[in-house]
N, C-alpha and C positions, 0 to 999 in steps of 0.2 A: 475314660476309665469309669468302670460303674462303684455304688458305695461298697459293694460288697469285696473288690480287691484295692479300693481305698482303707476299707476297716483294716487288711492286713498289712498295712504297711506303715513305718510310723517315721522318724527324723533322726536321722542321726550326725549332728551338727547339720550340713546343709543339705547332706545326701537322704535319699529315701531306702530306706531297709527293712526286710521284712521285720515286724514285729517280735516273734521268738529270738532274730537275732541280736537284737538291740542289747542285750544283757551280756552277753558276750563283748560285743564287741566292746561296748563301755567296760568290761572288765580288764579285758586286754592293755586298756589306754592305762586303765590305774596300777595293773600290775605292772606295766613298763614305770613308771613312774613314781611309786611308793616310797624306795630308798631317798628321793632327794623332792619327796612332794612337799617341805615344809622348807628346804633352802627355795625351793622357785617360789614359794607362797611367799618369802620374804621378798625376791626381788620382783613379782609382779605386782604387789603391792607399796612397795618400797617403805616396807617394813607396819605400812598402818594398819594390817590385819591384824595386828595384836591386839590396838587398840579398840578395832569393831569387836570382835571377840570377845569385851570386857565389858564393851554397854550392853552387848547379846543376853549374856549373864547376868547384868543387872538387872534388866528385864523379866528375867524367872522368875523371882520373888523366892528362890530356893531356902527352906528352913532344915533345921537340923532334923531327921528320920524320915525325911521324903522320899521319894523313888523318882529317878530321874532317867529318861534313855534319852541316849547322846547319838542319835540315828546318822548312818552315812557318818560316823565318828572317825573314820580312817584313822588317823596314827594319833589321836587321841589328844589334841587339845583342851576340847572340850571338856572331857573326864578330867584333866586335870585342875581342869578350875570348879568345875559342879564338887570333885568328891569333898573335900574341906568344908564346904555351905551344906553339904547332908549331914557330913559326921558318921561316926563309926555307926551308929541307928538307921543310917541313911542306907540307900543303894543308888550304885551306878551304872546301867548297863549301857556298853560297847559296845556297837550295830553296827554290822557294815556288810556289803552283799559279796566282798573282794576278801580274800583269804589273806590275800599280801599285807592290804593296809592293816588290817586287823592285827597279823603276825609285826608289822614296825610298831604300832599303836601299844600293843600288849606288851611288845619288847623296853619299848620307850620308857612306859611306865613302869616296868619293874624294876628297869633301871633308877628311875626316879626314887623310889623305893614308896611309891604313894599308890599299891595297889590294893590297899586292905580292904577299901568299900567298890571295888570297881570289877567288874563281871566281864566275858567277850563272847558275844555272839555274832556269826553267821546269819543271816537274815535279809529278806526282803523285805522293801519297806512297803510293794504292793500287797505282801500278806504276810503281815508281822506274826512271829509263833509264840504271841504272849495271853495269855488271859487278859481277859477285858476291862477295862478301867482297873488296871494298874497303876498308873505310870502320872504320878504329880506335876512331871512337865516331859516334852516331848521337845526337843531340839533336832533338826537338823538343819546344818550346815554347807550351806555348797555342796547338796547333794540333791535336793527334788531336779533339780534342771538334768539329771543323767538319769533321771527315771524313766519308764518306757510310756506308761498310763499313769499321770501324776493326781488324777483326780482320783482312781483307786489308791494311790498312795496316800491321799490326805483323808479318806475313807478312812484308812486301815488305820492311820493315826489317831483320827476321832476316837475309832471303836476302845481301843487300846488305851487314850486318856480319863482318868478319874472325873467322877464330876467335879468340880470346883479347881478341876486341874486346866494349864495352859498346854498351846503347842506355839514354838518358837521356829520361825522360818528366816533364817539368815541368806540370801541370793545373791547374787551377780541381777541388776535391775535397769532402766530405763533413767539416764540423767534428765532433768528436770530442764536442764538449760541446754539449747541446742548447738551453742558452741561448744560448753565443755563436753555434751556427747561427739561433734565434730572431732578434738582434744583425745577424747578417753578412747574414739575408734582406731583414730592415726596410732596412737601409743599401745594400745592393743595387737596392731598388725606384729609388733616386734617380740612379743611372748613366746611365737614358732621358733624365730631365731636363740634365743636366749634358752628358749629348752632343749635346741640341737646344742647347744654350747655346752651347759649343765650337766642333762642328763644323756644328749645322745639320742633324742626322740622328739624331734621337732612337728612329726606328726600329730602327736598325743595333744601339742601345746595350739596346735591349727585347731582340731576338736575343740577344745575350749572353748577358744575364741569365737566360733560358729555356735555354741552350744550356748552362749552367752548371748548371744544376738536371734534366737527363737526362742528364748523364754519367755514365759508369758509378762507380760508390764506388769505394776501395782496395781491399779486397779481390777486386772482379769484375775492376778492371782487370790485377791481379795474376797473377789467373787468367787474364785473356786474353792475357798475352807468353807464359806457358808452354805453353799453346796454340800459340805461334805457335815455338816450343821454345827459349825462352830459358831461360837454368837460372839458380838462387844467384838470383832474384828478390825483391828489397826494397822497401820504401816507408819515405821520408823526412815526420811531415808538420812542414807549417811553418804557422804562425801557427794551432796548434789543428786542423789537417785542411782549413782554407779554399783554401789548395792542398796538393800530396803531389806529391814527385818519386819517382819510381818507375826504379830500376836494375835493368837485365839484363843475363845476361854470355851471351857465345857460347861455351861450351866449345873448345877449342881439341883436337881431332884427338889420339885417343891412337893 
């Protein structure tokens, strides 16, 4: 295969597909799976996602009148802990490239009745539609790994954050210790099973699983924000390396 029908083609979970259609298809996975994406997040995590979730946030440094996008935000966790730390001076915007998750996300929270500082957009995060340094922090969430070109994705995030502003990269990551990845791969295999039970689409939960196992490790991804020239780059991991939140700062203009 020469580079030039290698450039068109990119991973989707283990399979290879053309590039154009990688967005798609990862849309399909999410729109089958939106209504009940937050009961399976509870039982593939058995329940500790809330608690990553919580140091995620800690990590922002978020103050009252900041601007924050909660990118790849699906059904809106995120926004609902960012909006309270901005305050009604603050802003929230709700990104997401899936119309479904957006439409539970958006639903969620106005049920919640906590929509007063929080926005929804349609967006990709390889070409975000926002003015340029904006955005005092930039979060996504278990969403670069369903990107198609993730280094234009942290590209477009750069351009998009403030100076003095961060970007917050919460993943699915490489455990540290090679039994517990042994542990985390066996208990993984059962995630297909559990979302034909759930939701009905034990396909969507196979993707996953695969999509989690060609992510880039801490270290590459590490490398890839400063690539995209974020500086002061970290990695958090949590629970062993099975995920790693990953912080970049924007230098701010001397």
């Amino acid at each position: 295969m020469n580079n030039d029908s290698q450039e068109k083609t990119t991973h989707f979970g283990y399979r290879q597909v053309a590039v154009e259609e990688k967005a798609d298809l990862v849309g399909e996975v999410f729109h089958s799976v939106a209504k009940k994406y937050d009961l399976m997040n509870d039982v593939m995590s058995l329940g500790t996602h809330r608690i990553i979730k919580r140091f995620t946030v800690e990590l922002s440094a978020l103050r009252p009148g900041m601007k924050v996008l909660d990118l790849a935000g699906g059904t809106g966790d995120f926004s609902l802990l960012f909006s309270p730390l901005v305050g009604s001076q603050g802003q929230v915007v709700l990104a997401d490239i899936n119309e479904s998750m957006v439409r539970v996300g958006r639903d969620r929270i106005i049920d919640k009745g906590k929509s007063g500082n929080i926005s929804y957009t349609l967006a990709n995060a390889e070409q975000l539609p926002f003015t340029a340094n904006t955005f005092d922090c930039i979060c996504i969430a278990y969403g670069l790994r369903n990107v198609t070109d993730k280094q234009a994705a942290l590209n477009s995030m750069f351009e998009m954050t403030a100076p003095g502003g961060r970007v917050l990269i919460l993943e699915f990551s490489k455990p540290v210790n090679p039994l517990l990845g042994k542990a985390y791969d066996v208990y993984s295999t059962l995630w297909p099973k559990a979302g034909q039970l759930i939701t009905g689409d034990g396909e969507s939960y196979q993707y996953l699983v695969e999509s989690i196992r060609m992510h880039p490790d801490q270290e590459t991804l590490k490398q890839m924000m400063q690539e995209a020239g974020f500086e002061n780059c970290e990695y958090h991991n949590v629970m062993g390396g099975i995920c790693a939140i990953h912080v970049g700062h924007k230098v701010a203009s001397r």
